[in-house]
N, C-alpha and C positions, 0 to 999 in steps of 0.2 A: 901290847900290840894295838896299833890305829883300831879304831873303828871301819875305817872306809880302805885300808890296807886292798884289800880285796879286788878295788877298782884300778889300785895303781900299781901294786908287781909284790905285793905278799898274798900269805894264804886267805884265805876267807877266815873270818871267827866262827867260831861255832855259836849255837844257836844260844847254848848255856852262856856264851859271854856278852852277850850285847843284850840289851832289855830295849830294843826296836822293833817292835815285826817289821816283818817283811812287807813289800806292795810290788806290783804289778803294773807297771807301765806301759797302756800300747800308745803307737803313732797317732796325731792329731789328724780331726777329719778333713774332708778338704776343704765342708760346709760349715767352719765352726760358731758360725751366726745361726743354725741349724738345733746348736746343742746351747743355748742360752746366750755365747758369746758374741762378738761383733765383727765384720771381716776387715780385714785390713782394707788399708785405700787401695785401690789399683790405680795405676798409671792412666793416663787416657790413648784411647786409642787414635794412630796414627791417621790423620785423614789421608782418603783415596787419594791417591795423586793419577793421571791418564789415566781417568776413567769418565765415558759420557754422563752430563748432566742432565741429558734431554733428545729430543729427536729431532734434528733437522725437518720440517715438513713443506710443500710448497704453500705458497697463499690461496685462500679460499674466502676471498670475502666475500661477503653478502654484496646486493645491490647497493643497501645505501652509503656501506663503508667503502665501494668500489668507486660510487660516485664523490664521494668525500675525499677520500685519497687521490683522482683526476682533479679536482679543485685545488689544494693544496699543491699539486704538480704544476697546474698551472699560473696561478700566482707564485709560484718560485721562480718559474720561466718569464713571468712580469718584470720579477727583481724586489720583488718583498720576500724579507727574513723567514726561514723556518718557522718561528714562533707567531708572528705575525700573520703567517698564510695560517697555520693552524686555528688559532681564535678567527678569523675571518671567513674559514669553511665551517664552523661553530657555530656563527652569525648566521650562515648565509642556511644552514641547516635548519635551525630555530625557524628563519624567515617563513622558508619552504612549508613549514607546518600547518602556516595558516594558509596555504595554498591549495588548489588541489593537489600538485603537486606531490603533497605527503601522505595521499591516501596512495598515489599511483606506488610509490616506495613502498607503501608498508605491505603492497597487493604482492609486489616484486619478490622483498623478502618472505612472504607468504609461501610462493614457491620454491626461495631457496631453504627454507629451514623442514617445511615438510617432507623432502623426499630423503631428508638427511638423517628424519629422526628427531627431531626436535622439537618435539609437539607442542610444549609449555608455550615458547619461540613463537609458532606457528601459529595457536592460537591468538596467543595478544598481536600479532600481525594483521589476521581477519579481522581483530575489533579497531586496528584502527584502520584498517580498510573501506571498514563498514558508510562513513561518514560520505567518504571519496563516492564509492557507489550510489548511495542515494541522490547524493547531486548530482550527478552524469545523470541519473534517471530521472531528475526535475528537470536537468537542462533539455534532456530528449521531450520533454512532455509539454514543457512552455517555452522554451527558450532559451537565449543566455542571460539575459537580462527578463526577467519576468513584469507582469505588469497588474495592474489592481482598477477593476473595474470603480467609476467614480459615479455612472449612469443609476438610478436604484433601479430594479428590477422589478415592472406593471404586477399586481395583483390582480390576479382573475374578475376580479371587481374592475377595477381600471380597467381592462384589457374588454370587456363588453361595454363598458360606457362608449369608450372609445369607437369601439364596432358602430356602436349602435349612434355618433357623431356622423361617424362616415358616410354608414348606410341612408341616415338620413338626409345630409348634402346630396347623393345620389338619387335621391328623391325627389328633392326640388329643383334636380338641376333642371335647364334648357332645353336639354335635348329632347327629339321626339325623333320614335322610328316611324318608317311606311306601315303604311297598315297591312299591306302584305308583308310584314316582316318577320310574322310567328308562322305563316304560312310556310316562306323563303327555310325557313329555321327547322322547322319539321322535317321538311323532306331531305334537307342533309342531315340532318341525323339520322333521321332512317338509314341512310345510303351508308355512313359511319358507323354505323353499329354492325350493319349486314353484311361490312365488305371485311372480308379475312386480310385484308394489309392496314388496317387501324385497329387500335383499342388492344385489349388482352382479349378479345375470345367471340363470337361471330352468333348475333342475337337475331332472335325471330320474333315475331308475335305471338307465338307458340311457347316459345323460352323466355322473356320478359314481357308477358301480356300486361301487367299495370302500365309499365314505361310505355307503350303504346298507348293506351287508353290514352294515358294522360296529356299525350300528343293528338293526339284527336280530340279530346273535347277544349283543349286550345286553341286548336285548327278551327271549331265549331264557336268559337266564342270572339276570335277575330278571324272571319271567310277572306278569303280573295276580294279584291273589288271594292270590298267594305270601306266607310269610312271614318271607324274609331280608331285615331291614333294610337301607339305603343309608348306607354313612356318606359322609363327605363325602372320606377318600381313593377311593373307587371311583367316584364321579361327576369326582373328577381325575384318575383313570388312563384314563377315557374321553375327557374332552379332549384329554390326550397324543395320544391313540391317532388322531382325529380330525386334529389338525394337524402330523402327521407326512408328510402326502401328496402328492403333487404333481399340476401340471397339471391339469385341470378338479376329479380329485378335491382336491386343494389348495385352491384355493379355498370348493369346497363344505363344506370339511372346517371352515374357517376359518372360516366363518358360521356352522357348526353350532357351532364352539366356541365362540363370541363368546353365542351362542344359552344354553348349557351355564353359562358363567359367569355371567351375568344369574340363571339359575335358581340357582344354588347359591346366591348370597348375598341374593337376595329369591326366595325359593320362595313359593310360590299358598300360601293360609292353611292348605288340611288336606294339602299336603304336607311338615310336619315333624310328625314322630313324638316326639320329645325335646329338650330344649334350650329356655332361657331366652329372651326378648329380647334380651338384655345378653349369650349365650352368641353368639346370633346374630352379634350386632353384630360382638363380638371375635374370630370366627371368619373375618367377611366383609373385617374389615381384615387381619389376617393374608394373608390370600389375596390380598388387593390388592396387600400390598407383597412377597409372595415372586413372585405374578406379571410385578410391575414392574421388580424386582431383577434376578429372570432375563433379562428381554427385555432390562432395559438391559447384561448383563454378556453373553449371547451376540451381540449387536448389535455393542459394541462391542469383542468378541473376533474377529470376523467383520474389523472394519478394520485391526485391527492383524496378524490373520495376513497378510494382503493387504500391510502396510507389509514384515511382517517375511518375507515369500515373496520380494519389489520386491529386497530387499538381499541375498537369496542370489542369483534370477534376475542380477541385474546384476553379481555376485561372479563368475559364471563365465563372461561377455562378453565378449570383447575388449579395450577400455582398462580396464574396471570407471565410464565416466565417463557414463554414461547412466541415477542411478539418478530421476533428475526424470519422463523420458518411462517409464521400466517402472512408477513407482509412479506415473502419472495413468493406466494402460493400465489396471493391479490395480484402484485404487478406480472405476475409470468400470465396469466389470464388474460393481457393484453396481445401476448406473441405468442402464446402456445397453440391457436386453433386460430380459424377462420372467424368463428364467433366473436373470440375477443379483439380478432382486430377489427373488425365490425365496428367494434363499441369506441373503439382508436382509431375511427378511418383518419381523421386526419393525421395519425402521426408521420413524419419523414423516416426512410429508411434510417438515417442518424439517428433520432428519436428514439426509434425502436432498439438500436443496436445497443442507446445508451441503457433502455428497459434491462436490457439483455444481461447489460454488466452488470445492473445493480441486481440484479437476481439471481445469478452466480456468486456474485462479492468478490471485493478483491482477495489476493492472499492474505494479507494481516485480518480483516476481520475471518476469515476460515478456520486459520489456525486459535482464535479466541474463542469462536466458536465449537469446536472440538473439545478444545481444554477447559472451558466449561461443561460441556456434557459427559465430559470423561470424566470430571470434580463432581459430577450431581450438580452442578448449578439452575437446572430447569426444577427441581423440589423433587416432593413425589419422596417412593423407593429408592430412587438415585442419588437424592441425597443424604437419605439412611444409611444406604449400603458407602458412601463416599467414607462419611464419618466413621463409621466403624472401620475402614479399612485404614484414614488415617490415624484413627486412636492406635490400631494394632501396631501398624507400623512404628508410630514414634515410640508406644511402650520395650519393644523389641530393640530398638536403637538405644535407649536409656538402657534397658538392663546388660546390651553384649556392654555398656559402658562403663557398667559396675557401677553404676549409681543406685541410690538405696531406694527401697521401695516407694516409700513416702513420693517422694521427688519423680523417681519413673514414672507412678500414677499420677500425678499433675503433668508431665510432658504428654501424656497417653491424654489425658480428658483436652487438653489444650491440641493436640493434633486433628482429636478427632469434632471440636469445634473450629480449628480454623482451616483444614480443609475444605468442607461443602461453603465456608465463607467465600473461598477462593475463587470455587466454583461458581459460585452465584455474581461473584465481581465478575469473572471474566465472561461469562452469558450475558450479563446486563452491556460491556461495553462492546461486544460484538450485536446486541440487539439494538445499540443505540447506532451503531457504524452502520446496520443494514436501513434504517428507518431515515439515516440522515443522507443514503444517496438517495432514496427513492426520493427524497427534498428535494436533491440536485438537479434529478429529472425534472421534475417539475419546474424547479425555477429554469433551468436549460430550456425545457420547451416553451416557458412564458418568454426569454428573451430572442428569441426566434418569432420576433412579431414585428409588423412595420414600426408599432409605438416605441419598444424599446431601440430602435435602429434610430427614431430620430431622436432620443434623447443619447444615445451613445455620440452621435454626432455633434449635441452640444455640447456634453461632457464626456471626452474623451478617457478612455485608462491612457493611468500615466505610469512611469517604471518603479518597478515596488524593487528596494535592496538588502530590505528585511530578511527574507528567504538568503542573498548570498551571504550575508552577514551571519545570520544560523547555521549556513553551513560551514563558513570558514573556525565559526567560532568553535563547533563539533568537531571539526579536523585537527585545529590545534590543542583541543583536550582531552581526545582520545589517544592523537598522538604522544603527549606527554604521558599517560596512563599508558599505550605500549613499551614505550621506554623505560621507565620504571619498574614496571612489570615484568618486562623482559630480562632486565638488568637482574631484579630478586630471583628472576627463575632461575638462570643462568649461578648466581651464586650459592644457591641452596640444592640445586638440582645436576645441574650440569658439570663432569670436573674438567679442571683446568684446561686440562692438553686437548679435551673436544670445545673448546669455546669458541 
């Protein structure tokens, strides 16, 4: 009998006749890559057929792909080629950058990427914005065309020689007043001081007693009737004498001189005793410009002692790194009280206002100065405490980085040395930005004198295109830098379907 009989239509053998055991077969699994083996190929699957790829959306472009695609629209309606309008709104893109043109764009898309969520976008839009706005704020502060002074600027030195040129032409000029002239002189000033519709404030002899004296023993040294002439130094050594005063007589004093020079260079018809028209004339501009000379050389000697007191005071202080706040403390002494304008009477309201700004600062030096004293940069404690907090820091930042000890402790010693370094930079150039307006004043108030007027008149400013040139060239490398910028954000950050 077969062996395998059993499987096809005879009996089974018994167990005595076959010398096979027996086995046990079950079903294969359905993973038999699972159990050592490998799976068969599978077919591949059938692709989707009607089925969406994607979403329909409407357009949403930004500003400057709206203006780009109006370009390209309209050069097609010209009658240039698709491809041709394309690279020519490319061109005309590029162009735009070094314009201002492409700060206004990237201010545009500023607004359109921000409220969308886009923040990467958004911020490289401000940076190239950044360039466009500073220029609009040059052109509001000088112009469109700016211009570059060619005149050099008098030195307090120059600016008394000069005075003291003028003052003396007036000296020897020709003219001579009546000898009732200081008489004539006295008595409207009296009447000017005492009458409440002239001057700032309504004087007596009571309330400016020197300022009378001083008129009276003038009055006593040229009488009525008398016959010692006036020249015109002895009606200026009375002015002197007048604005030399302080406190109620300072003022009085000051009106009376204001009063004094009017009379000297337009005298009433029969107070000049000698002297031409023409001697007149030449006398009254002399006078003008050593007047003006001086005012603008003690004025402007006045702010620079103030700078140059600032840098001793602060020479013998402690770190020496506070010379920003001693030199707003000096010039604010000028407009902060009665006193120190006093000691400034001649500055102009302009003058003072400019005092003003440079003692507040503008915003760039403010904010240097914060972030140096937030760094410790003034020394002291505050530099201790800076350093230690950035050693902490950067060691904390190395180790959440799992970097090894060794290495942590060297980012940790180097945080915590170039921290208060930071601090100390940024104190020193906000000390230098406070110390170089209070120059500006100065040299401002020196060119605010007849000398530099007539030398501005022979050497005019001419147009400086420096500045537009700086800016165009910022506009067009920032803009490049948002572009790129934007572009890696966009493909690292942003997916697809929100682009």
């Amino acid at each position: 009998m077969g062996k395998y009989d059993d499987f096809i239509s005879g009996s089974g053998a018994s167990e005595e006749e076959t010398s096979v055991p027996r086995f046990t077969v079950t079903p294969g699994s359905k993973y038999p890559e699972a159990q050592g083996g490998s799976a068969p190929p599978q077919p591949p699957q059938p692709a989707p057929l009607n089925k969406e790829f994607g979403e329909l959306k409407p357009a949403d472009p930004s500003w400057t792909q709206w203006l780009k695609w109006k370009t390209i629209s309209g050069l097609n309606m010209a009658g240039m080629k698709p491809h041709n309008a394309q690279h020519a709104a490319d061109a005309i893109e590029g162009l735009g950058s070094f314009t201002p043109m492409g700060g206004i764009l990237a201010g545009a898309d500023f607004t359109y990427n921000l409220p969308r969520g886009n923040f990467g976008a958004a911020a490289f839009d401000a940076l190239g914005a950044y360039p466009g706005v500073r220029a609009a704020r040059r052109v509001m502060r000088e112009g469109l065309v700016p211009t570059t002074r060619t005149a050099a600027t008098p030195s307090v030195v120059v600016l008394e020689l000069s005075s003291c040129t003028g003052y003396r032409f007036t000296e020897n000029s020709p003219v001579v007043y009546h000898p009732d002239a200081v008489g004539d002189y006295a008595t409207q000033a009296r009447l000017y001081l005492e009458s409440p519709r002239h001057g700032r404030g309504v004087f007596s002899p009571e309330k400016a007693p020197e300022v009378y004296r001083t008129l009276e023993r003038w009055e006593r040294q040229f009488p009525r009737g008398g016959t010692r002439p006036v020249t015109p130094t002895d009606l200026d050594t009375l002015r002197q004498q007048l604005t030399g005063l302080e406190g109620a007589n300072g003022e009085a004093g000051r009106q009376a001189a204001q009063l004094l020079e009017a009379y000297m260079v337009r005298p009433p018809p029969r107070a000049l005793r000698r002297g031409t028209p023409q001697d007149l004339d030449d006398m009254r501009q002399a006078f003008i410009q050593a007047k003006g000379d001086w005012r603008a050389a003690k004025t402007s000697e006045g702010v620079e002692d103030a700078l140059h007191y600032a840098g001793i005071k602060t020479g013998r202080q402690h770190s020496g790194q506070n010379l920003g706040n001693v030199t707003r403390q000096e010039l604010s002494q000028f407009v902060a009280s009665p006193s120190g304008e006093n000691r400034l009477f001649g500055a102009s309201d302009a003058e003072r206002q400019a005092i003003i700004n440079a003692v507040m600062g503008d915003p760039t030096t403010n904010k240097l100065r914060f972030g140096g004293k937030l760094l410790g940069g003034g020394g002291g404690l505050g530099m201790t405490a800076s350093g230690g907090a950035g050693a902490g820091v950067s060691g904390m930042v190395a180790h959440s980085m799992g970097l090894d000890p060794i290495t942590s402790a060297g980012l940790a010693l180097s945080g915590g040395a170039l921290t208060p370094a930071a601090g100390y930079a940024l104190n020193s150039m906000a000390n230098e930005r406070t110390v170089r307006a209070g120059r500006e004043v100065a040299e401002m108030i020196a060119r605010n004198s007849p000398l530099y007027r007539a030398r501005e008149a022979v050497s005019p400013a001419v147009p400086n295109l420096m500045p537009a040139a700086r800016d165009a060239m910022a506009i067009a490398i920032m803009q490049q830098g948002r572009e790129h910028g934007t572009d890696y954000w966009n493909r690292q950050f942003v997916p697809f379907d929100q682009r």
